[in-house]
Structure formats: structure tokens, C-alpha cells
PLY file of the C-alpha trace (Angstrom):
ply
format ascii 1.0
element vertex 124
property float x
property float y
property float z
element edge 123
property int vertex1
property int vertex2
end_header
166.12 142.07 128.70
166.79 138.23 127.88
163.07 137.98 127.22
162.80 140.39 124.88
165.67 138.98 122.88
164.02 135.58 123.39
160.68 136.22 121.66
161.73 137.54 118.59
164.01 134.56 118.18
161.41 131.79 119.04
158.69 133.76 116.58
161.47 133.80 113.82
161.93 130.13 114.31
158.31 129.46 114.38
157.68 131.02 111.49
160.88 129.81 109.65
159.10 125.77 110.50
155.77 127.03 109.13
157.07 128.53 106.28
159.22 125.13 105.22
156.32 122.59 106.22
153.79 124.53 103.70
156.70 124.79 101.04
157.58 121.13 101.43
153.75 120.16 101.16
152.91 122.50 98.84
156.07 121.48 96.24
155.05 117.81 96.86
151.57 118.23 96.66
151.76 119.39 92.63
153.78 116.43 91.85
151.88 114.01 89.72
152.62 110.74 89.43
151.23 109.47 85.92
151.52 105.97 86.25
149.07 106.25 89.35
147.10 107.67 87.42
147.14 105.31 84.67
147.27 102.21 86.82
143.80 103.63 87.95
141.86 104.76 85.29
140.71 102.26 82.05
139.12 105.15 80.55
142.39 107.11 80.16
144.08 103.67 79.28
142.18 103.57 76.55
141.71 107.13 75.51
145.87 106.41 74.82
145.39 103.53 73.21
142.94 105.39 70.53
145.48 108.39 70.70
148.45 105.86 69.57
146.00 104.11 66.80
144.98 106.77 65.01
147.65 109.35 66.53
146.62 112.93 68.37
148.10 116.10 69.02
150.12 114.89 72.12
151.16 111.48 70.76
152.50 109.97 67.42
150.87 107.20 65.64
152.15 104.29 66.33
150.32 101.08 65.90
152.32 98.84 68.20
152.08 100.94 71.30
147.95 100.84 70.61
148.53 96.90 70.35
150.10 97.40 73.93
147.83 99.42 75.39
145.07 97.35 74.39
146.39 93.97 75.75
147.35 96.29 79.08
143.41 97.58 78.74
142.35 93.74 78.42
144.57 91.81 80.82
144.01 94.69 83.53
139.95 94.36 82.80
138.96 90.37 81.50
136.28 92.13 79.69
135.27 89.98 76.12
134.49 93.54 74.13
138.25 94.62 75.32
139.94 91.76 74.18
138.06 92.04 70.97
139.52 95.70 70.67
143.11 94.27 71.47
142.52 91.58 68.97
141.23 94.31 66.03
144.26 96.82 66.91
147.01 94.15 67.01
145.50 91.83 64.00
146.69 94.03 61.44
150.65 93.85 62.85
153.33 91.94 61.51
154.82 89.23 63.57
157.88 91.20 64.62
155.60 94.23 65.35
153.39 91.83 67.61
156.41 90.86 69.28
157.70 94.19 69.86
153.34 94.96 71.01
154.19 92.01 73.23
157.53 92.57 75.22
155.77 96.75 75.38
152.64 95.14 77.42
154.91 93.61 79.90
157.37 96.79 80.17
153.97 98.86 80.67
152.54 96.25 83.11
156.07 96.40 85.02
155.94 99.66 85.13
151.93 100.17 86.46
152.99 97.99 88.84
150.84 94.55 88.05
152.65 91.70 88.93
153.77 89.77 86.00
151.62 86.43 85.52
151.27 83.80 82.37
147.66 85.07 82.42
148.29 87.37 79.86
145.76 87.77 77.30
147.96 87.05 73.60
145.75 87.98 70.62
145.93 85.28 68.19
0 1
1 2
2 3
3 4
4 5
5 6
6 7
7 8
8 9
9 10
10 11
11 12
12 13
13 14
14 15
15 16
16 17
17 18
18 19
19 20
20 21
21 22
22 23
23 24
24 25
25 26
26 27
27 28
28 29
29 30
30 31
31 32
32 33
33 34
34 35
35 36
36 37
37 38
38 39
39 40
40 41
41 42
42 43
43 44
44 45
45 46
46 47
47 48
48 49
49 50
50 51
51 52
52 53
53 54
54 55
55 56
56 57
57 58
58 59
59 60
60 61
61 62
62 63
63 64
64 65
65 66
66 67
67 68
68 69
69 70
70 71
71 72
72 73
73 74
74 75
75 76
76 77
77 78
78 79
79 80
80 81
81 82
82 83
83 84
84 85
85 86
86 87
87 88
88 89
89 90
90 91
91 92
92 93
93 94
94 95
95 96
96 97
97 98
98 99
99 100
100 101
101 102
102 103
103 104
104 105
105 106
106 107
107 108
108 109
109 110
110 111
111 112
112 113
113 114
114 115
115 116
116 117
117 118
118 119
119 120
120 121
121 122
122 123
């Protein structure tokens, strides 16, 4: 008689364990963690940097954020034809907008993760 009371106890638990590990992987396998993303792909990078220069359906224009992006794009990469774009995009700024382009950069590389250096590339 204790058997019989035993197995549908131990199957209950078993199933209660299986039932929690696939909810638990399945809830934290549809998280998505954007900055990963970011941190890893230039082409998005700069896909947002376009999307804040000329503005899109998702994002609003806004001319310093492109600056940002674009120094983020051309510190992350050391490529000449990307600091050229960062230099076009954050010519046409004021000086308190190419501050504000400035401090952004280092908020956005803080937040990707990139350890802060003087090596940043400063459009002149």
C-alpha cells in the first residue's frame, strides 16, 4: 500500500521539477539583452546612427545622438572611412551640442561595456 502512495508522489514531484526547469529556461531564454547585441554588431551600430541622423519610424531625429553613435562606431572600429562619417555627422553641431555628442559616447561606451581610455577618437 505505501508503494502505491509513493509513486504517484515521486511522479508528481518529477514532473513538478521538469515543468519549472523548462519554464525557468524557457522565460530566460526570450530575454534579450540589447546592449549585447549592440556591443556586437557595427552594422546595427550604424544602422542607429543613420536612424538618429536622418530619424526613422522607431527613433526621433536627433543629430547629437548620430554624433555619438558615430564616434562609438569609430573608436569601437579604427577604421579611416568611419571616422570620416563621425567627422561629417558631428561637423555640422554646435559646440555645446558636440559636448553633449561627447559626454553621450562615453555614457554609450560605459554602458556597451568598453573600458573607458583617452584613445577616444574627438572629431575636430
Amino acid at each position: 500500500m505505501g508503494r502505491l502512495l509513493l509513486f504517484p508522489i515521486l511522479l508528481a514531484c518529477a514532473l513538478s521539477v521538469l515543468l519549472g526547469v523548462g519554464g525557468y529556461s524557457f522565460f530566460f531564454s526570450n530575454l534579450r539583452d540589447p546592449d549585447r547585441e549592440l556591443r556586437t554588431d557595427v552594422a546595427q551600430q550604424k544602422r542607429l546612427a543613420d536612424c538618429y541622423r536622418v530619424g526613422c519610424a522607431e527613433y526621433h531625429k536627433s543629430r547629437v545622438l548620430g554624433c555619438a553613435w558615430r564616434l562609438v562606431i569609430a573608436h569601437e572600429t579604427h577604421n579611416p572611412s568611419d571616422r570620416n562619417e563621425a567627422e561629417k555627422d558631428c561637423s555640422s553641431l554646435e559646440a555645446r551640442e558636440r559636448q553633449a555628442a561627447l559626454k553621450t559616447r562615453d555614457n554609450l561606451l560605459h554602458r556597451l561595456h568598453i573600458p573607458a581610455t583617452s584613445a577616444y577618437y574627438v572629431p575636430m
